[in-house]
KELO-567029 format. One record per residue (C-alpha): residue number from 1; residue in three letters; x, y, z. Coordinates in pm, whole numbers, plus 32768, in hexadecimal, padded with zeros to 4 digits. Each point is the difference from the previous one (the first is absolute). Example, Ala and Ser with C-alpha at 12.3 -4.5 7.8 and 13.67 -1.06 7.14 Angstrom:
# KELO-567029
+-----+---------+------+------+------+
| num | residuo |    X |    Y |    Z |
+-----+---------+------+------+------+
|   1 |     ALA | 84CE | 7E3E | 830C |
|   2 |     SER | 8089 | 8158 | 7FBE |
+-----+---------+------+------+------+
# end
This chain:
# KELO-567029
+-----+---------+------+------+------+
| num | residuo |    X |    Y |    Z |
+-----+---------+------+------+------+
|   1 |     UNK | C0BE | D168 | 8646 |
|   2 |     UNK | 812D | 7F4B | 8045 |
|   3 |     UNK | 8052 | 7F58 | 7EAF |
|   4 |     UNK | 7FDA | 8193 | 7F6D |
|   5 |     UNK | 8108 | 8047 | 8138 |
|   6 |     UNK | 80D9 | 7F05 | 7F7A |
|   7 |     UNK | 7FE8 | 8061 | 7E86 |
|   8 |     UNK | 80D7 | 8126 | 8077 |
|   9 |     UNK | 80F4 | 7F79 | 80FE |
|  10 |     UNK | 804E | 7EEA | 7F09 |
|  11 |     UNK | 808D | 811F | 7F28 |
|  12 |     UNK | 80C1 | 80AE | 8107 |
|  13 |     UNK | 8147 | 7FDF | 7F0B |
|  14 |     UNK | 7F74 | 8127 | 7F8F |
|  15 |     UNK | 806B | 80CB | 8155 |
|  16 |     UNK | 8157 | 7F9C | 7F51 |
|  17 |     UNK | 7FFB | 813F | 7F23 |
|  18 |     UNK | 801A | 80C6 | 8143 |
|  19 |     UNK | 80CE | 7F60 | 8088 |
|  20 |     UNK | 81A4 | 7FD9 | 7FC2 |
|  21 |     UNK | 8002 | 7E93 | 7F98 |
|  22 |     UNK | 8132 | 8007 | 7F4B |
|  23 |     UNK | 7F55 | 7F14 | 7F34 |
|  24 |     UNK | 7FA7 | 800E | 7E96 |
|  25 |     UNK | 7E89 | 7FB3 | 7FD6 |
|  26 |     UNK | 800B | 7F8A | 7E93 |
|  27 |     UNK | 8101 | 7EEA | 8023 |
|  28 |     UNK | 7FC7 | 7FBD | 8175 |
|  29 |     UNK | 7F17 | 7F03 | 80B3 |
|  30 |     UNK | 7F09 | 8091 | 80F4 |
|  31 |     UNK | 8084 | 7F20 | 8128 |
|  32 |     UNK | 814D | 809F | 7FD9 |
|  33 |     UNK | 7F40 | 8119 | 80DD |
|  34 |     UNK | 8010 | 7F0D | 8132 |
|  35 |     UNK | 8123 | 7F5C | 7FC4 |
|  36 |     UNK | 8092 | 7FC5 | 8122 |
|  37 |     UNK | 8113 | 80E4 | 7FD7 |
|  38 |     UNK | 7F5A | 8125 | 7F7A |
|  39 |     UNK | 7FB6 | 8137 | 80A8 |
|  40 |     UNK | 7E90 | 8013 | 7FEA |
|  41 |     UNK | 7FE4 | 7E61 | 8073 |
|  42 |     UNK | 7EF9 | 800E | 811A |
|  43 |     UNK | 7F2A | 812A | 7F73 |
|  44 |     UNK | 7FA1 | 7F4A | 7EE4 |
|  45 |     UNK | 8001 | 7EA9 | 80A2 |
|  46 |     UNK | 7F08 | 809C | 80F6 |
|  47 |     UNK | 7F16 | 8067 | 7EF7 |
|  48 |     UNK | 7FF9 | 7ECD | 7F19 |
|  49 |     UNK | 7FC4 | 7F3E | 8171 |
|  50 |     UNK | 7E9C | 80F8 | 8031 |
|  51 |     UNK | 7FC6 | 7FC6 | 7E7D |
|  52 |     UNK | 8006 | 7E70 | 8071 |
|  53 |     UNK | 7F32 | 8016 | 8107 |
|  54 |     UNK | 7F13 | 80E1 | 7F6D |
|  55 |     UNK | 7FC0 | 7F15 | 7F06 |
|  56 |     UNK | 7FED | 7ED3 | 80C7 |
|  57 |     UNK | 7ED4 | 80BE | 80F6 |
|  58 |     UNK | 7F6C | 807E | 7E92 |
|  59 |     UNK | 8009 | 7E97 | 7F8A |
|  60 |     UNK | 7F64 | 7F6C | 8134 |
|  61 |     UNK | 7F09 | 80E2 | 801A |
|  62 |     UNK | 7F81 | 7FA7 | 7E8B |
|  63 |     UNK | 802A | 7E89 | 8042 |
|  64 |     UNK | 7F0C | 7FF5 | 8133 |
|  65 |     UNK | 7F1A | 80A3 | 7F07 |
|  66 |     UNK | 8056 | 7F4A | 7EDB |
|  67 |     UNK | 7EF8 | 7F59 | 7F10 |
|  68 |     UNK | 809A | 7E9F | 7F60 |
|  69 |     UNK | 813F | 7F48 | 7FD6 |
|  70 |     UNK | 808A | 8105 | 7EE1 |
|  71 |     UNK | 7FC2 | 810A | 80F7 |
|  72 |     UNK | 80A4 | 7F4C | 813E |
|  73 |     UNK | 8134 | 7F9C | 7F28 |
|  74 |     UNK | 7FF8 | 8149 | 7F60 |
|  75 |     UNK | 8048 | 808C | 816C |
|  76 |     UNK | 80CC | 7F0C | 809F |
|  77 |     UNK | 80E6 | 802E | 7EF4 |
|  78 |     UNK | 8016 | 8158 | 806C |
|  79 |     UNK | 8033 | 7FCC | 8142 |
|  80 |     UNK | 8121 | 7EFF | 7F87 |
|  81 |     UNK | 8093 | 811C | 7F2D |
|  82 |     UNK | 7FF7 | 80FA | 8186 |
|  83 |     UNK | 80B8 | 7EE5 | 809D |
|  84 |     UNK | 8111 | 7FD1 | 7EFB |
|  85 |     UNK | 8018 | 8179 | 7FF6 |
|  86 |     UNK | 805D | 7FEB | 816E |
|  87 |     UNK | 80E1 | 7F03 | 7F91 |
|  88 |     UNK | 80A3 | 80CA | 7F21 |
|  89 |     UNK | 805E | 80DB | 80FF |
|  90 |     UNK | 8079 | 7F31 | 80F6 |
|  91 |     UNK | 80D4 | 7F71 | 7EFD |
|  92 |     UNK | 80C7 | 811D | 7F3B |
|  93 |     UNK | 80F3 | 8055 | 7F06 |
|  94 |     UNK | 8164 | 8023 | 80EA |
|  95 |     UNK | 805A | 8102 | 7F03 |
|  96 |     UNK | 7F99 | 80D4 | 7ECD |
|  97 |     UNK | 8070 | 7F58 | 7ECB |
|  98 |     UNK | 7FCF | 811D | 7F2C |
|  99 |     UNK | 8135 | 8099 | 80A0 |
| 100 |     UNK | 80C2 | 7EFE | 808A |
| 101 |     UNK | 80AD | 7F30 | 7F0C |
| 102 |     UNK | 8066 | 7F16 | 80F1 |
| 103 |     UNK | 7EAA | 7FE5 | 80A0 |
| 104 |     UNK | 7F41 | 7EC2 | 7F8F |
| 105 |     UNK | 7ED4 | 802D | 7F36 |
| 106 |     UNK | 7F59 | 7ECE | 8050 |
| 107 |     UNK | 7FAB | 7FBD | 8168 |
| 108 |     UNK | 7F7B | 7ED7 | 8040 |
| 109 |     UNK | 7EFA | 803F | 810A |
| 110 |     UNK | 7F88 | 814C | 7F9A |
| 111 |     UNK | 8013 | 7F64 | 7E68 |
| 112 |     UNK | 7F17 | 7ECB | 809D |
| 113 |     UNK | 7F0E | 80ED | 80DD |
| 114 |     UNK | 7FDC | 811B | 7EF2 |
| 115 |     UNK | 7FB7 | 7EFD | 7EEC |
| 116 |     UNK | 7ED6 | 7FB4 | 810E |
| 117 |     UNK | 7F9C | 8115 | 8015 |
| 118 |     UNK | 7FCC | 800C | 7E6C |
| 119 |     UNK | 7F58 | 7EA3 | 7FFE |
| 120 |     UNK | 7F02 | 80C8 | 810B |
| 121 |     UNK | 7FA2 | 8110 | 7F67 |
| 122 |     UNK | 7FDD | 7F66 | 7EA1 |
| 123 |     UNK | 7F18 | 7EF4 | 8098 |
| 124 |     UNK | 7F25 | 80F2 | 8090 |
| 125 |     UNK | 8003 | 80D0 | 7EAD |
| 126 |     UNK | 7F84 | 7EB3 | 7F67 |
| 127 |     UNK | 7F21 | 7F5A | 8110 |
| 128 |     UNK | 7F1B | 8169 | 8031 |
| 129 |     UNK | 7FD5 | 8059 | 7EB5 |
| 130 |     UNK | 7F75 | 7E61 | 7FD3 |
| 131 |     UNK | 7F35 | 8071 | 8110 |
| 132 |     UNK | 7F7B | 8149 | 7F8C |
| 133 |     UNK | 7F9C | 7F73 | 7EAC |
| 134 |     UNK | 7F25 | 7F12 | 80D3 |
| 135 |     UNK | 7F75 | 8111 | 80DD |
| 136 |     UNK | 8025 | 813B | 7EDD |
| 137 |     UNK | 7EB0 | 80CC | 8087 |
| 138 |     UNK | 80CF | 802B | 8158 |
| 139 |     UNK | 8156 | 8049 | 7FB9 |
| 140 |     UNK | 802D | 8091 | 7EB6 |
| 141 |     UNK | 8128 | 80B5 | 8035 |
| 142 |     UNK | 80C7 | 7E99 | 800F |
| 143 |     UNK | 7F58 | 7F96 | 7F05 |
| 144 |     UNK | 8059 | 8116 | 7F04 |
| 145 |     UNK | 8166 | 803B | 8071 |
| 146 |     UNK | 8085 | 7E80 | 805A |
| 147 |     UNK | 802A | 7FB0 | 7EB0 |
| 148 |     UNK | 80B9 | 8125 | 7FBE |
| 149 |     UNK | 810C | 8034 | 810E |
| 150 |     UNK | 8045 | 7EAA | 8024 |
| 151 |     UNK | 80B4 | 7FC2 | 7ECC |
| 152 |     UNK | 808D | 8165 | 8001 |
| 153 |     UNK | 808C | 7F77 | 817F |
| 154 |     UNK | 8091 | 7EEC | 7F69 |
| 155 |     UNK | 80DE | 8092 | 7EED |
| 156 |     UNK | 806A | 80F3 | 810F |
| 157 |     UNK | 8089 | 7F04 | 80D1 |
| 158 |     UNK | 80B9 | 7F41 | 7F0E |
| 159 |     UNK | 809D | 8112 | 7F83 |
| 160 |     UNK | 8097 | 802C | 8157 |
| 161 |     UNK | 80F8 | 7ED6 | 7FFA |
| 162 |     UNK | 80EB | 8031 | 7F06 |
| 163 |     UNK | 8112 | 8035 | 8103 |
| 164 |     UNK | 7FD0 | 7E92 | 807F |
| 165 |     UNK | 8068 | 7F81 | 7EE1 |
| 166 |     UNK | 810D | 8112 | 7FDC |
| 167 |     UNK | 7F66 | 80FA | 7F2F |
| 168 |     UNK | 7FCA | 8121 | 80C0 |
| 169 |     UNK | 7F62 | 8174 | 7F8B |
| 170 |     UNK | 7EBC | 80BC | 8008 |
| 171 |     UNK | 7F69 | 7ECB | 80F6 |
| 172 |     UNK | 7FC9 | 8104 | 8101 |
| 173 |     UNK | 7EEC | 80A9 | 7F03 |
| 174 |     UNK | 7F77 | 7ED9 | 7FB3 |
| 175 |     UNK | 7FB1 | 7F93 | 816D |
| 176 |     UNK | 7F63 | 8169 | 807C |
| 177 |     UNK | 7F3E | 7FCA | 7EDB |
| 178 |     UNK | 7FA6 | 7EC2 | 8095 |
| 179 |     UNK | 7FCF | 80A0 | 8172 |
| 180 |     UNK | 7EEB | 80F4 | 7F67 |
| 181 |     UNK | 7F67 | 7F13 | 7F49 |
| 182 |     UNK | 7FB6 | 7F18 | 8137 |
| 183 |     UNK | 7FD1 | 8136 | 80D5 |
| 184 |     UNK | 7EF8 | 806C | 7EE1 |
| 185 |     UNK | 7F63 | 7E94 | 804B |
| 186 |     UNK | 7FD1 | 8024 | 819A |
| 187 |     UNK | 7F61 | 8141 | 7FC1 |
| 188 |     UNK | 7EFF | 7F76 | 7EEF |
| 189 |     UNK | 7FDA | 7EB4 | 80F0 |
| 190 |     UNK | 7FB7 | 810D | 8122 |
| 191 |     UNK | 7EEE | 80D2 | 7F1F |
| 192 |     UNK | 7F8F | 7E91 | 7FB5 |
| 193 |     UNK | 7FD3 | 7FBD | 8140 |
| 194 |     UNK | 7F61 | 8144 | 807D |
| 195 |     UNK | 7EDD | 7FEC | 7EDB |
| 196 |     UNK | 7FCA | 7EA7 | 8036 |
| 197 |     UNK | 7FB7 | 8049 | 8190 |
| 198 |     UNK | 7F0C | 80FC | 7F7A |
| 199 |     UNK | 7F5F | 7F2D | 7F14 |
| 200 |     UNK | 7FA4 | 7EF4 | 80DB |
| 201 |     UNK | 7F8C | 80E4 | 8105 |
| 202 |     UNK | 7EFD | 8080 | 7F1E |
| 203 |     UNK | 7FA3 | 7ED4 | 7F7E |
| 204 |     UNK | 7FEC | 7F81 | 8156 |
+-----+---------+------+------+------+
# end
């Protein structure tokens, strides 16, 4: 399943560890890693791209199959959060902040495209679990787990800006905290997905 596919790839900052960074995962953002002046730029600019268009197929797939306006939102606000992630890409840090104290924090593109990106994910967090209240008997996995990582997701992430404002520290925790927790919710929107299929087929 592609949206399971891109539960993983969406956390590839975990390669990181491996890897000689030279960046400081606790106080460091996770687009640092492809920064345009770091070392390990395209590698993980390559993999967030698949993650993208993994979720983008994922999401159309669902769509074509989709049952209702919550649904159809649900996934066109995941294919919205792909295409922003491509974005996001496209668009990257020129440096690594964390490091560089001359390097500007705030980039205005990749600030505008990864605050997309956000708005995405956190609509489709909203719209499917709507929709899975509405439809509980077939995808109860959404149901049960919507309500939970969706707040969690939202602390996460604004915990991650206190160096906008000039206050940096411990946001790079807060946002792989954030990365799991909407890399927990493409794999639970996958299994969704997968005993839904079933379920209809037998009750077809």
């Amino acid at each position: 399943m592609l949206l399971a596919l891109t539960g993983f790839l969406y956390n590839d900052w975990l390669l990181a560890f491996m890897l000689p960074t030279g960046l400081d995962a606790r106080h460091s953002y996770v687009s640092e890693l492809y920064a345009t002046d770091q070392p390990f730029h395209a590698w993980f600019a390559i993999i967030d791209i698949i993650a993208a268009v993994s979720v983008i197929s994922g999401a159309l797939w669902a769509l074509r199959r989709a049952s209702g306006r919550w649904f159809s939102a649900g996934w066109w606000s995941l294919i919205a959060f792909g295409a922003f992630s491509v974005a996001d890409v496209l668009f990257p840090m020129r440096c690594a902040a964390s490091v560089e104290r001359r390097c500007e924090v705030v980039n205005p593109m990749h600030t505008t495209t990864s605050a997309l990106v956000h708005t995405a994910i956190f609509a489709s967090m909203f719209l499917l679990t709507v929709a899975a209240r509405r439809e509980a008997a077939l995808v109860p996995a959404i149901r049960r787990w919507g309500p939970v990582i969706l707040p969690c997701a939202l602390v996460s992430a604004v915990a991650t800006v206190g160096p906008l404002f000039g206050y940096p520290g411990w946001h790079g925790v807060a946002q792989r905290v954030h990365l799991l927790l909407v890399g927990a919710w493409l794999l639970v929107v996958a299994h969704a997905l997968r005993t839904r299929h079933r379920r209809v087929q037998c009750i077809g």
